[in-house]
C-alpha positions in Angstrom: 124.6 68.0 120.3 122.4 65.3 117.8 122.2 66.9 114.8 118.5 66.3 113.0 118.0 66.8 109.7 115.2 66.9 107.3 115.9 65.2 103.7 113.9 66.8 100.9 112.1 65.0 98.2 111.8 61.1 98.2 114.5 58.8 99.8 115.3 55.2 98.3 115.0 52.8 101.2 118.2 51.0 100.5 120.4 53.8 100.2 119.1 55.3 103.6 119.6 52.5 105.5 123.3 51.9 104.1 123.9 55.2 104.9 122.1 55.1 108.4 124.5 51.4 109.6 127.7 53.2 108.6 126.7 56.6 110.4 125.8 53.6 113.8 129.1 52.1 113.5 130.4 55.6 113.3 128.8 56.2 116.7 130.0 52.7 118.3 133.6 53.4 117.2 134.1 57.6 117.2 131.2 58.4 119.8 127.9 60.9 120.6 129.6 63.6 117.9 127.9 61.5 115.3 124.6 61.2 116.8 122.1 62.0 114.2 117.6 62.3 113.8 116.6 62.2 109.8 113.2 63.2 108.8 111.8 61.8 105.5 109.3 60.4 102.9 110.7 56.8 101.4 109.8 55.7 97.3 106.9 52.9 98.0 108.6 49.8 99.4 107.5 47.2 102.1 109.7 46.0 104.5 110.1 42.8 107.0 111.4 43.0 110.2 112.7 40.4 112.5 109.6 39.2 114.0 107.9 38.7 110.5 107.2 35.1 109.5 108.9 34.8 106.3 108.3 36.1 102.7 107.6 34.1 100.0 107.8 36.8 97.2 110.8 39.8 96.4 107.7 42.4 94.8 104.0 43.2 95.8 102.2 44.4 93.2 105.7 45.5 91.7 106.4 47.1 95.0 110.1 45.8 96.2 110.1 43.7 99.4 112.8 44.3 101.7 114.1 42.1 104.8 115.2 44.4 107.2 117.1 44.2 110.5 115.1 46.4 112.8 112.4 44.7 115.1 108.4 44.2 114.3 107.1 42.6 111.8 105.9 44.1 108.2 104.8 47.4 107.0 104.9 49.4 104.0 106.8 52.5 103.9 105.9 55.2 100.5 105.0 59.1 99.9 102.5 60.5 102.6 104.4 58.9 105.7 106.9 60.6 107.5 109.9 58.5 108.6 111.8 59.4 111.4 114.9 57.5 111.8 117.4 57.8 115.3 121.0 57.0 115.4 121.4 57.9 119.1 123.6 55.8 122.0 121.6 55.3 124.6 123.5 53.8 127.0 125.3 56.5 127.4 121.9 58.4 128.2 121.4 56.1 131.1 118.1 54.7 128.7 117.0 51.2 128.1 114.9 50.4 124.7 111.8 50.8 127.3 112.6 54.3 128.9 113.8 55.2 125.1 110.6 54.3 123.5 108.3 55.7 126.3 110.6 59.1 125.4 109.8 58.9 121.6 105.5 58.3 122.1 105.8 61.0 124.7 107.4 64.0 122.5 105.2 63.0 119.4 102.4 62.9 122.0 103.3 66.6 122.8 104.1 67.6 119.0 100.6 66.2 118.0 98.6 68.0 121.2 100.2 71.5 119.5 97.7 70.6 116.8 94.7 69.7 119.0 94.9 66.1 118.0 95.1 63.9 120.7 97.4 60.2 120.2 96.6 57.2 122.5 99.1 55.1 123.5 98.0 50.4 123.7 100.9 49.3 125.5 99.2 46.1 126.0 99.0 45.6 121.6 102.0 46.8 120.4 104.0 49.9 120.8 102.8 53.3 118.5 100.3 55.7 118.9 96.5 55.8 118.0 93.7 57.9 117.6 90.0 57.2 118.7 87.9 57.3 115.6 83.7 56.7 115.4 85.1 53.0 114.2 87.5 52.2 117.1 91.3 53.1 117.5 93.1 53.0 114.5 97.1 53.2 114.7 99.0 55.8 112.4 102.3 55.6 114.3 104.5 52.8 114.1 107.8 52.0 116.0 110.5 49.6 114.7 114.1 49.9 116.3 117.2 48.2 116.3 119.8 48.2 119.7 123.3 47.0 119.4 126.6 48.0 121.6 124.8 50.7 123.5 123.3 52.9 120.0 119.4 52.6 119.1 118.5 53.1 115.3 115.7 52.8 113.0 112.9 54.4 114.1 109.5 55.7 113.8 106.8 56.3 111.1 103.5 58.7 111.0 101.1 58.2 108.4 100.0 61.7 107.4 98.2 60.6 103.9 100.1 57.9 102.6 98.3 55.1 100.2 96.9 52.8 102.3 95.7 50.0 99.7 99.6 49.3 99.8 99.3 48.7 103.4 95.8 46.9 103.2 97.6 44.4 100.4 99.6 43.2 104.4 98.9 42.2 107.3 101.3 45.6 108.8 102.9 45.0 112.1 100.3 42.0 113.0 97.5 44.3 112.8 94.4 43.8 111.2 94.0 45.8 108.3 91.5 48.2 109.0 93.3 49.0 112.4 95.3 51.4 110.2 94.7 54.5 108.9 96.2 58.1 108.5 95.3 61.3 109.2 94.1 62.0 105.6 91.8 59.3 105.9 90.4 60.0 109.9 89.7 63.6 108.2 91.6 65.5 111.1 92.6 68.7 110.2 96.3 69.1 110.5 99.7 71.0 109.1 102.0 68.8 108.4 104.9 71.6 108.4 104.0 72.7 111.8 103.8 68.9 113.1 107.2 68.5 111.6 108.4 71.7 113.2 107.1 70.6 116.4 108.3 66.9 116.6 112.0 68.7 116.0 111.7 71.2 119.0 110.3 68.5 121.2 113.3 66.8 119.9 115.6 69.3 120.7 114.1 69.4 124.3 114.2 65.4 125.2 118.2 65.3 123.0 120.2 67.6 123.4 
């Protein structure tokens, strides 16, 4: 059974993700017993992915800038947005990245609709999940994995009211800037405790 578990208060990037490869090589070598979902809100920090053109600078505005080694490009990661990061083999699952990710839009899809608020997938942009504002579609879910010997990890993050002059200081995940936003800022009514609460039993449903 994957366990998932919610972290209280805010996380340090760089110690999550330490912790998060040791738990995936855990996986690779001692099996699913070590499958595990986190749920949490990062300190400010951007990070690169592997598609990202190169960085010329270690801080943003004092911000640390991170090189990561999940896919995607850059984003910003900071109080407000809830990260969800997998450490699931999906091989064994009989999943490709595909299937996996069409899994992960679909549950938040489901979590979301509990709410009233209805996500829109652009599979022809990038993968993540929009809304339909008076301005367009704005993005507030972003998806950046990592797949190696059979085990997905990294993961997925919802912008509930995060700063977003940190993201605006980027060009996040080849987007334009004003192609992002949050909830807070689309001024949809929401509870974030009973989004969270959701997104776990959906979880619990598609994992178990």
């Amino acid at each position: 059974m994957v366990l998932i578990k919610q972290l209280k208060g805010y996380q340090s990037y760089q110690s999550v993700i330490k912790n998060m490869e040791k738990n995936v090589e855990k996986i690779k070598s001692e099996g699913e017993s070590n499958e595990v979902v986190w749920l949490l809100e990062h300190n400010s920090v951007f990070t690169a992915g592997s598609s990202n053109s190169g960085l010329s600078q270690e801080y943003i505005e004092k911000i640390p800038v991170i090189n990561v080694n999940r896919g995607g490009q850059m984003t910003f990661h900071g109080p407000g947005q809830l990260v969800i990061y997998f450490m699931l083999n999906i091989k064994k699952r009989k999943l490709g990245l595909i299937e996996f990710i069409d899994q992960i839009e679909k549950l938040i899809i489901n979590a979301f609709a509990r709410e009233n608020i209805k996500l829109y997938t652009k599979k022809e942009k990038n993968r993540g999940l929009w809304i339909k504002s008076a301005n367009g579609m704005k993005k507030i879910i972003f998806i950046g994995l990592r797949y190696s010997s059979g085990v997905i990890y990294h993961g997925v993050s919802i912008n509930f009211k995060p700063d977003l002059q940190k993201f605006r200081l980027i060009n996040p995940c080849g987007l334009n800037v004003f192609e992002i936003s949050s909830l807070e800022e689309l001024g949809i009514d929401y509870s974030y405790n009973r989004i969270v609460k959701e997104i776990k039993n959906q979880m619990i449903l598609e994992f178990p």
